[in-house]
N, C-alpha and C positions, 0 to 999 in steps of 0.2 A: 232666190225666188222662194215664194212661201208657199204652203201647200194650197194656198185657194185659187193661186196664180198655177201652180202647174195642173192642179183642177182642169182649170178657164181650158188648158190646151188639150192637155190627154183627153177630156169633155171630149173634143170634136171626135177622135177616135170610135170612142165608148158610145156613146149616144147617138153619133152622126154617119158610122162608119166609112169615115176618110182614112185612108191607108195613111200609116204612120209615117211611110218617105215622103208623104206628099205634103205631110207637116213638117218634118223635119225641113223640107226644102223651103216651106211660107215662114215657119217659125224663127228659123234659123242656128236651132238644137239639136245638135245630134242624133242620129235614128239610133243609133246604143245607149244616148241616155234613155229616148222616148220610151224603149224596149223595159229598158230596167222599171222607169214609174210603169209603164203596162202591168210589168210582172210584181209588184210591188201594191201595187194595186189589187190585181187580183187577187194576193194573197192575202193579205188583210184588211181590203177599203184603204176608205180616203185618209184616214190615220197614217197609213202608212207613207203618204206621200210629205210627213214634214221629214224636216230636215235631223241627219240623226249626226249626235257630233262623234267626230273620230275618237276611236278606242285610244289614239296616243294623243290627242290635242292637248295643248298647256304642258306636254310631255318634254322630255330631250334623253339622248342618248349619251350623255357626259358620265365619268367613272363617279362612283359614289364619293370617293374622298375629294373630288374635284367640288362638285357641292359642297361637302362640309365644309370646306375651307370658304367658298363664296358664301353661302351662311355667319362663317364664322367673321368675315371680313366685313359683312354688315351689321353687326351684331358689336362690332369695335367702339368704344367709348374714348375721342369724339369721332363718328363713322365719316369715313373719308367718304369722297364723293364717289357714284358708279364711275364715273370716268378714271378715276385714280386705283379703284379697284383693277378697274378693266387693265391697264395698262402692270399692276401688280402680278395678273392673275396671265396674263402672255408672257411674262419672266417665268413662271413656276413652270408653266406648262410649256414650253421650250425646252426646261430642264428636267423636265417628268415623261417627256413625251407625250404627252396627253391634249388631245385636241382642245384649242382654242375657242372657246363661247364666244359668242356674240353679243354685241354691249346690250341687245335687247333681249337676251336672254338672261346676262347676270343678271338684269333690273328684274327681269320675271319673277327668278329666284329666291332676290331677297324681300320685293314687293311681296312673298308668297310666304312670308315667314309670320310665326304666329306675334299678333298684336302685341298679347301680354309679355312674351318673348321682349319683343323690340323694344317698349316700356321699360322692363325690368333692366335691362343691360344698359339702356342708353338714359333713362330717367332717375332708378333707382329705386329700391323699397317702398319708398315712402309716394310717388308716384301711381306705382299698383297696385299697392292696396287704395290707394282712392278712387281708383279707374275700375280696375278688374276685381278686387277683391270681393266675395260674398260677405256681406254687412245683414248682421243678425240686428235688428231691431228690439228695444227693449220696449217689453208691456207688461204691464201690472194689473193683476187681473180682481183687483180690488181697488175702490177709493181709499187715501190715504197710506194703500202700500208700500206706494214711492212718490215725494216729490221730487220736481224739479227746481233750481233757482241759478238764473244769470243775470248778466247784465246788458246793458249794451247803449252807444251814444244816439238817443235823437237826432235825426235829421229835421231840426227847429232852432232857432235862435228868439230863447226867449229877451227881458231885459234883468239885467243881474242885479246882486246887490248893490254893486258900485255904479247902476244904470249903466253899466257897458252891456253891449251884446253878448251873449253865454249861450253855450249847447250845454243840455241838461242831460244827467244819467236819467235810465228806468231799469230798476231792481224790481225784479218777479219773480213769483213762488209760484208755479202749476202743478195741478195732480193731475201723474201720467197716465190713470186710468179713462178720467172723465177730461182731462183737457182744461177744466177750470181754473180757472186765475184763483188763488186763493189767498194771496197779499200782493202790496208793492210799495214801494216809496220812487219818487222821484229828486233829485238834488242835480246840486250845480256844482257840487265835490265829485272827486273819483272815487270809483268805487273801493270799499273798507267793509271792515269787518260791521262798525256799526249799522251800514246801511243793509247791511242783510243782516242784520239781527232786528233790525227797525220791521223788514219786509215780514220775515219768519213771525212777529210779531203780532203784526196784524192777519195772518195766516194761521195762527194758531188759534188766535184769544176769538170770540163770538164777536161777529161786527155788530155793529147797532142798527146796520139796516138787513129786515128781516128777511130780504130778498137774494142776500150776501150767505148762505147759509155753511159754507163752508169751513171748518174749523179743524180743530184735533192737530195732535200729535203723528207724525210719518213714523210709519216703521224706516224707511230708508230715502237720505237725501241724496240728488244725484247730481254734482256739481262737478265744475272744471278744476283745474289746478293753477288758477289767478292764487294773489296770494290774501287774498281777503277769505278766501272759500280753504285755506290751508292755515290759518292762523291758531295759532294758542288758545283763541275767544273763541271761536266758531269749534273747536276740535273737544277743548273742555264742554263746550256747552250741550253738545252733541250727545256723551256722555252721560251727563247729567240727568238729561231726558229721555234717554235711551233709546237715541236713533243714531242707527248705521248711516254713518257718515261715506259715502262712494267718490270716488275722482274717476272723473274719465278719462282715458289714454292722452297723454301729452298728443297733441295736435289733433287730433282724431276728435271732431267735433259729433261724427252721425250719432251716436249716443243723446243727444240732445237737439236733434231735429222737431222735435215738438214745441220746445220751447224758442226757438230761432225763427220757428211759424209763425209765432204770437207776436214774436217781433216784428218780421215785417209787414206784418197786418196791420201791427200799430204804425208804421211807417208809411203804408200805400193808403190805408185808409182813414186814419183818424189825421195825421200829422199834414197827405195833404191839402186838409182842407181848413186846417189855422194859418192864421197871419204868421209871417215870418219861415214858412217852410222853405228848408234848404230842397236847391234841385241844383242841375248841371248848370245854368244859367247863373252869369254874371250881370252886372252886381250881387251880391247877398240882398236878399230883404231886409226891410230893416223891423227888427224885434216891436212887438205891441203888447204878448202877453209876460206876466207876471207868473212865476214857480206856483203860486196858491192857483192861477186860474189856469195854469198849464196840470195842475194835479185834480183838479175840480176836472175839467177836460177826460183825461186819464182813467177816471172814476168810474164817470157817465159811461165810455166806451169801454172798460169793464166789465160794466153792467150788461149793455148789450151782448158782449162776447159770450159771455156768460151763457146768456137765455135762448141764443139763437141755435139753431137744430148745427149739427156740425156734420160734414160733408162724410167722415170716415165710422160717426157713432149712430148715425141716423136719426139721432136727439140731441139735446141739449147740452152743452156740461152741468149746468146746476141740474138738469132733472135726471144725468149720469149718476152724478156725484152720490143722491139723496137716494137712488135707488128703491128696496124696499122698504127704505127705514133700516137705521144702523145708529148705536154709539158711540162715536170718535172718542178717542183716547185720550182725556184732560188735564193740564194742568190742576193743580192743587187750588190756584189763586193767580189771579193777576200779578199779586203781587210779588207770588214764587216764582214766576214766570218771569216779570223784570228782572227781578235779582240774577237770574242767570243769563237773560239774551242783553239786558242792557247795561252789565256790569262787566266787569274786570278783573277776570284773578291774576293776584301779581303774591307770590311769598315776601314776607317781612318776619322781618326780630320783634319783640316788644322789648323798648327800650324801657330805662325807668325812669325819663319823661316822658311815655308814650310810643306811637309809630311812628317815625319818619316817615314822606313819602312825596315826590317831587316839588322838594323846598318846606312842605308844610307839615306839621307837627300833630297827630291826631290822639285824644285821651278821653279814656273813661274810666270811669271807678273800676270797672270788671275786670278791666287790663290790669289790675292791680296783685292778681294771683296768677301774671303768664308773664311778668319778666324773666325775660332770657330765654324765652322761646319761640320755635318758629312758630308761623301763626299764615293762614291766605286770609290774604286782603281783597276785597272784590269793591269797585268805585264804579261811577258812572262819570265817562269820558264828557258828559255835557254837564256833570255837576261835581267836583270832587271836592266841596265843603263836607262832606260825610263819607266814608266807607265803612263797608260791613265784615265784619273778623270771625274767621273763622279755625276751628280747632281740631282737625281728622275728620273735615266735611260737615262737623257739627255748627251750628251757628252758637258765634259768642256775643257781641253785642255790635252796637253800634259804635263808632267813633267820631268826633267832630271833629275840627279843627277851629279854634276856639279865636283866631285874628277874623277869620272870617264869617262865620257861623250868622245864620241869619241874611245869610247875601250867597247867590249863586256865582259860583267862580267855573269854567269851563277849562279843561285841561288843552284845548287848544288856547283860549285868556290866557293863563300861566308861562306856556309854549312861547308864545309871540310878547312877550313881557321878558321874559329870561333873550330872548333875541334883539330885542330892541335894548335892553341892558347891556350885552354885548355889544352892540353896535356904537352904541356910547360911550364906552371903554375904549375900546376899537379905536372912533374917531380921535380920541382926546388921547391915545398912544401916538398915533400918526402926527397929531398936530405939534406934538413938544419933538417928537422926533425931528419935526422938518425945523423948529426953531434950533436945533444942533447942529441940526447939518449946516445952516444956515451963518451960525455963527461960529463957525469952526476958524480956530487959531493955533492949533497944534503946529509945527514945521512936518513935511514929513519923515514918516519913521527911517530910521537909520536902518540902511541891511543888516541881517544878523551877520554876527563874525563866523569867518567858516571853522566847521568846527577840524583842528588837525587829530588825527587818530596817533594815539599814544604809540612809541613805538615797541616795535617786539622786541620780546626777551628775547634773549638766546638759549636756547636750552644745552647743558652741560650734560655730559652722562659723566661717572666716576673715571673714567679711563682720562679726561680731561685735568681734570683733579689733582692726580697723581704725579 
């Protein structure tokens, strides 16, 4: 009974002066409890008539190492059931002399144990800190002081190159300050080094819409440990431009919840309301747009993300970003800027017909004072009719490759030419094989003869001799 209910009766007492036996006798409550709310009452009000919980409630009178052990027993990786416990824990204590629990008491026990405990033992490591752990959150307390860049698969089917249906990557560049988008590419490839160098690209260089203003050089990029974001290109290039390059804890994404935001933003809100969006519903949709109007799309909702006031800045990203006015940190050139995001450094010899370099032969006059030395070659994976040589980070010239020169050749072209040339080889091995086999007239081989082991000397000592 609650305190407004034992009110209702002590009331008639208090206010009414009806002797307390004579409630005790209508009510049906003892005249020693009625006494006790009387005096409890009086002593402090109506406060005092709730309910006060026992000094030993949730308690028990079991030996401390009796607990431990029932702690410990549920705390067991994989924890047997209370039942199995219980019947565990009546063999000890038979043998200990120590009273026996109650199955609703062991359950109290280990119900009673701490969460992150029970995680840790029974889940593991890696478990509590994603549960329980305190997660420091990274902020940068300026624009361009840290970017961010991931990836992640569309929930869309656009139509591919081969008009089959395709889910498409989106590569993004955010700055952790202001939240703003400040490059992306979209493709129907996995993701690579290229395509975040493409993203970084258009992140760094000054867009041509003047509404896009975000540009510059990061002091520090903060990526995962894919291995496009740990690559030779991406690590050199870093470098170069003199930005600290960061990986985040293998599995441990919180590090890059800012960026994972943008993601499913582009998922709930831009993706589903094009044709072809995936959801839990079967059949699939079937594909309408095209990668240029899937990235046209992309663009547009960019833009918006952009300008619109954000829920944790209380403004904008782009009016974040622009603050009071600042100088980002610039490339030299466009074109110094390719040469480092969308090339290749790979070490070569100068030979003295030139460079080698997957099949193809590259010469210039200049190379003509570095035979027989090492040299970085830097190419573009979408064009490798040219690379550019370098000498202790110096630039030395350009080189061609003079079968092709004048026509773009792609180092994936090359790739799938040397594979299809194998596969021709290949077939036309197999095809004379099976005319052998086919026309096999040999008798079969005779077993070899067994071979007898020669027999042992005898060995003589001098006394034999004699």
């Amino acid at each position: 009974m609650d305190a407004d209910g034992r009110w209702q009766i002590l009331r008639l007492h208090v206010e009414d002066k009806i002797p307390l036996a004579a409630l005790a006798r209508d009510s049906g409550i003892g005249l020693r409890t009625l006494e006790r709310w009387h005096a409890r009452y009086r002593a402090a009000g109506l406060e005092a008539l709730r309910s006060r919980p026992r000094a030993d409630a949730g308690g028990h009178h079991l030996p401390a190492e009796l607990v431990t052990l029932i702690e410990g027993l549920g705390l067991t990786k994989p924890r047997p059931s209370i039942a199995t416990i219980h019947r565990t824990l009546a063999k000890v204590c038979a043998a200990e002399r120590w009273p026996v629990p109650s199955y609703s008491v062991v359950w109290s026990i280990i119900r009673s144990l701490d969460p992150g405990m029970v995680t840790l033992a029974l889940e593991g490591a890696a478990s509590y800190r994603d549960k329980y752990e305190l997660a420091l959150r990274r902020a940068a307390d300026r624009p361009n002081a840290m970017w961010q860049a991931d990836h992640t698969l569309l929930d869309v089917l656009i139509v591919g190159a081969d008009g089959k249906p395709a889910r498409p990557w989106l590569t993004a560049v955010m700055d952790d300050c202001s939240r703003a988008v400040c490059g992306y590419t979209v493709s129907l490839d996995a993701p690579s080094s290229m395509h975040t160098a493409l993203a970084l690209r258009q992140a760094i260089w000054h867009k041509p819409d003047p509404a896009w203003p975000m540009c510059g050089i990061p002091d520090v990029l903060y990526v995962d440990h894919g291995s496009d974001f740990t690559s030779d290109h991406l690590t050199r290039t870093a470098v170069d431009l003199h930005i600290r390059l960061i990986h985040s804890a293998v599995a441990r994404p919180q590090g890059r919840g800012k960026i994972e935001r943008f993601f499913g933003t582009v998922n709930t809100e831009l993706l589903a309301a094009l044709p072809g969006h995936i959801t839990g519903a079967r059949p699939r949709p079937a594909p309408r747009l095209s990668l240029t109007e899937l990235d046209t799309a992309v663009g547009t909702f960019v833009a918006d993300y952009n300008d619109r006031p954000h829920s944790e800045l209380g403004a904008s990203p782009r009016s974040t970003w622009i603050a009071d006015g600042w100088l980002p940190r610039m490339p030299d050139s466009l074109e110094d800027l390719d040469g480092l995001l969308l090339t290749v450094a790979r070490p070569r010899t100068v030979r003295r017909d030139g460079i080698h370099f997957q099949g193809l032969r590259y010469v210039s006059p200049t190379l003509a004072g570095f035979v027989g030395r090492a040299v970085v070659i830097r190419y573009d994976p979408r064009d490798i009719t040219e690379i550019r040589v370098f000498d202790h980070d110096e630039f030395v010239c350009k080189a061609v490759d003079q079968d092709h020169h004048g026509e773009q050749v792609s180092l994936k072209e090359v790739q799938a030419a040397r594979n299809a040339r194998r596969r021709t080889l290949r077939r036309g091995i197999n095809e004379r094989i099976a005319v052998v086999n086919a026309h096999a007239t040999d008798p079969p081989p005779r077993p070899l003869p067994t071979r007898v082991p020669p027999p042992a000397k005898l060995k003589l000592y001098k006394e034999d001799l004699s």
